[in-house]
C-alpha positions as CSV (number, residue, x, y, z in Angstrom):
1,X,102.3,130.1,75.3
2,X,105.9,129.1,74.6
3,X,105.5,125.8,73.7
4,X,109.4,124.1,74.1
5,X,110.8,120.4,73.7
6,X,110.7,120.4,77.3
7,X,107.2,121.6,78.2
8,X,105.9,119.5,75.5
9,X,107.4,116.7,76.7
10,X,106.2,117.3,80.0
11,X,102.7,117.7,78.7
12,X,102.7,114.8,76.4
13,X,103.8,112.8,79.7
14,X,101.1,114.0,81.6
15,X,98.6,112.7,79.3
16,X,100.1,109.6,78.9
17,X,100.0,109.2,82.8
18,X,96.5,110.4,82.6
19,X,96.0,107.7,79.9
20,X,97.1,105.1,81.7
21,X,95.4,105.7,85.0
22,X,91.9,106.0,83.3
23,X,92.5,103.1,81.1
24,X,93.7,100.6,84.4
25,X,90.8,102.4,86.5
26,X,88.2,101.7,83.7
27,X,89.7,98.3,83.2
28,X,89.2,97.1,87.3
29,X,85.9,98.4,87.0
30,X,85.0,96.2,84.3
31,X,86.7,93.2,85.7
32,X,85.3,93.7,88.9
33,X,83.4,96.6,90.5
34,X,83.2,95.4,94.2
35,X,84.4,97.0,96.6
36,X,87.4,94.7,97.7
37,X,88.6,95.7,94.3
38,X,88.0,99.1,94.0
39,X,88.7,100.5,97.5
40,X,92.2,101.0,96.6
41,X,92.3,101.9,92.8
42,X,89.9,104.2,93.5
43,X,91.2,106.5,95.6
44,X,94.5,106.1,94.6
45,X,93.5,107.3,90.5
46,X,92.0,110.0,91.7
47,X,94.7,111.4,93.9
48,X,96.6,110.6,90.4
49,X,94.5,112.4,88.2
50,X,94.3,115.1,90.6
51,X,98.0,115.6,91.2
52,X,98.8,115.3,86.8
53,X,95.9,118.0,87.2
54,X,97.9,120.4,89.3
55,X,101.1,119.5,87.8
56,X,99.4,120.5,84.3
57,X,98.0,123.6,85.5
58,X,101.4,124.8,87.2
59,X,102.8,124.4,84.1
60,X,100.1,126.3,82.1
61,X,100.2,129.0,84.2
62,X,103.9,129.3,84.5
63,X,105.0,129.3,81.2
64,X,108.5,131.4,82.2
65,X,109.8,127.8,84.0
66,X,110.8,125.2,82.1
67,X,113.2,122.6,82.8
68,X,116.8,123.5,83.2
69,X,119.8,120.5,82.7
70,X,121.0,118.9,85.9
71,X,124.1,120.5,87.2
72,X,127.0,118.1,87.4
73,X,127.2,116.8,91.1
74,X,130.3,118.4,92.4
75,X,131.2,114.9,94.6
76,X,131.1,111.6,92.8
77,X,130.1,109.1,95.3
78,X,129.1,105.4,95.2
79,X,125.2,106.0,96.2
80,X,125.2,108.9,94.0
81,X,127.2,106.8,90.7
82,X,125.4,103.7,91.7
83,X,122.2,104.9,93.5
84,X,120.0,104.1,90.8
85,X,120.8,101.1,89.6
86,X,121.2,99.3,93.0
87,X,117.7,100.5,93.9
88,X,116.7,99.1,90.7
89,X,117.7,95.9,91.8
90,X,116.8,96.3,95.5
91,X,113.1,96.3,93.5
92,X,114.0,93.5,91.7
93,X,114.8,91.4,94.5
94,X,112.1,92.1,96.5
95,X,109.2,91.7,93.7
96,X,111.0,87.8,93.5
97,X,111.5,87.5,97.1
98,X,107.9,88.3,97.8
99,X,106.6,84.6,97.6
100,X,109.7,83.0,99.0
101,X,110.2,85.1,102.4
102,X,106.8,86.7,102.2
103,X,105.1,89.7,102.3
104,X,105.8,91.0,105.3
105,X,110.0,90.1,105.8
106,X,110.5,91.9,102.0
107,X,108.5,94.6,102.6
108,X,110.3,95.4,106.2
109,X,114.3,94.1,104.3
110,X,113.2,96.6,100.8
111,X,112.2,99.5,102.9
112,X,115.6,99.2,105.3
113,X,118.0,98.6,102.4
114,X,116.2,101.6,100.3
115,X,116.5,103.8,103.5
116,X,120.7,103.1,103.7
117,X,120.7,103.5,100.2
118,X,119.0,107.2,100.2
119,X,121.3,108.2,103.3
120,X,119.4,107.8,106.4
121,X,122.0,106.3,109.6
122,X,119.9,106.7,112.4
123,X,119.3,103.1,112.6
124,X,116.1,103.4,115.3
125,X,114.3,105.4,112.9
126,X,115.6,102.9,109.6
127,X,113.8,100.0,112.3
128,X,110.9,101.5,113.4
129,X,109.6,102.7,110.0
130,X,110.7,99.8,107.8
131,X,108.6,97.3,110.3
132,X,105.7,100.1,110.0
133,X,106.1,100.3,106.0
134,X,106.4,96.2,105.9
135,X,104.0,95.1,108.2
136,X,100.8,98.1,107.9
137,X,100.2,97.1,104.5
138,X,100.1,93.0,105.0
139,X,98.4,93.7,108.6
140,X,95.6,95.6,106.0
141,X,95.1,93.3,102.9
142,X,94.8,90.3,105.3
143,X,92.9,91.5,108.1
144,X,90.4,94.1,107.2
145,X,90.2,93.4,103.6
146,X,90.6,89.6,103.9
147,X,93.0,89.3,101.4
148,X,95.1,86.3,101.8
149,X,99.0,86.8,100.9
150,X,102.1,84.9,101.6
151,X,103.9,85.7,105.2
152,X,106.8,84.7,107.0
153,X,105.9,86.2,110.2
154,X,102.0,87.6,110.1
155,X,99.8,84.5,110.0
């Protein structure tokens, strides 16, 4: 096997992604092995570990691709100049807004703004699934799980 900067970059990144999901998974466990805790690191480090899995073995058996520069983007817009770092601080925003406006109201604002910024204008759709992406998850954790966290408009 060919073994370039790129592919061993990609693999050393894979293990460290590997690393880190077994070492948070193990580290829940040991904290705390119910089932309130582990009902969603569970599931979710294994569809990790399974998809870095795939991702290895795609590139162990394609050896031929390899990771080719990034064409220069042949129209220099605002999102795609400033894209990143807006989205950065969309992220921002909403981790501090999460206490102060709740749960719910950030989740439903983050998921609207990131829509605009990635390019969607049908504004029924940017409604229906920003309320569906910010409300689902707070609907879950307090209801069914009985995990109490700050709301605005969910009580």
């Amino acid at each position: 096997m060919n073994l370039t900067a790129n592919r061993a970059g990609h693999f050393g990144l894979l293990a460290l992604l590997a690393g880190f999901t077994l070492w948070f998974t193990a580290s829940a466990w040991k904290a705390d092995a119910t089932l309130v805790n582990m009902i969603l690191i569970g599931p979710v480090a294994f569809l990790a570990l399974g998809l870095i899995a795939a991702i290895g073995i795609g590139l162990l058996l394609n050896p031929e691709r390899d990771a080719e520069p990034a064409e220069p983007a042949e129209t220099d817009t605002f999102r795609e100049r400033w894209g990143v770092a807006i989205g950065c601080l969309a992220l921002a925003l909403y981790v501090l807004s999460l206490e102060t406006i709740g749960f719910d109201v950030a989740g439903v604002i983050f998921c609207a703004a990131c829509m605009v910024l990635m390019g969607r204008r049908n504004w029924l759709v940017i409604v229906a699934y920003s309320l569906f992406v910010g409300l689902a998850p707070v609907w879950i954790l307090e209801g069914p799980m009985g995990i109490p966290v700050h709301t605005l408009i969910l009580e």
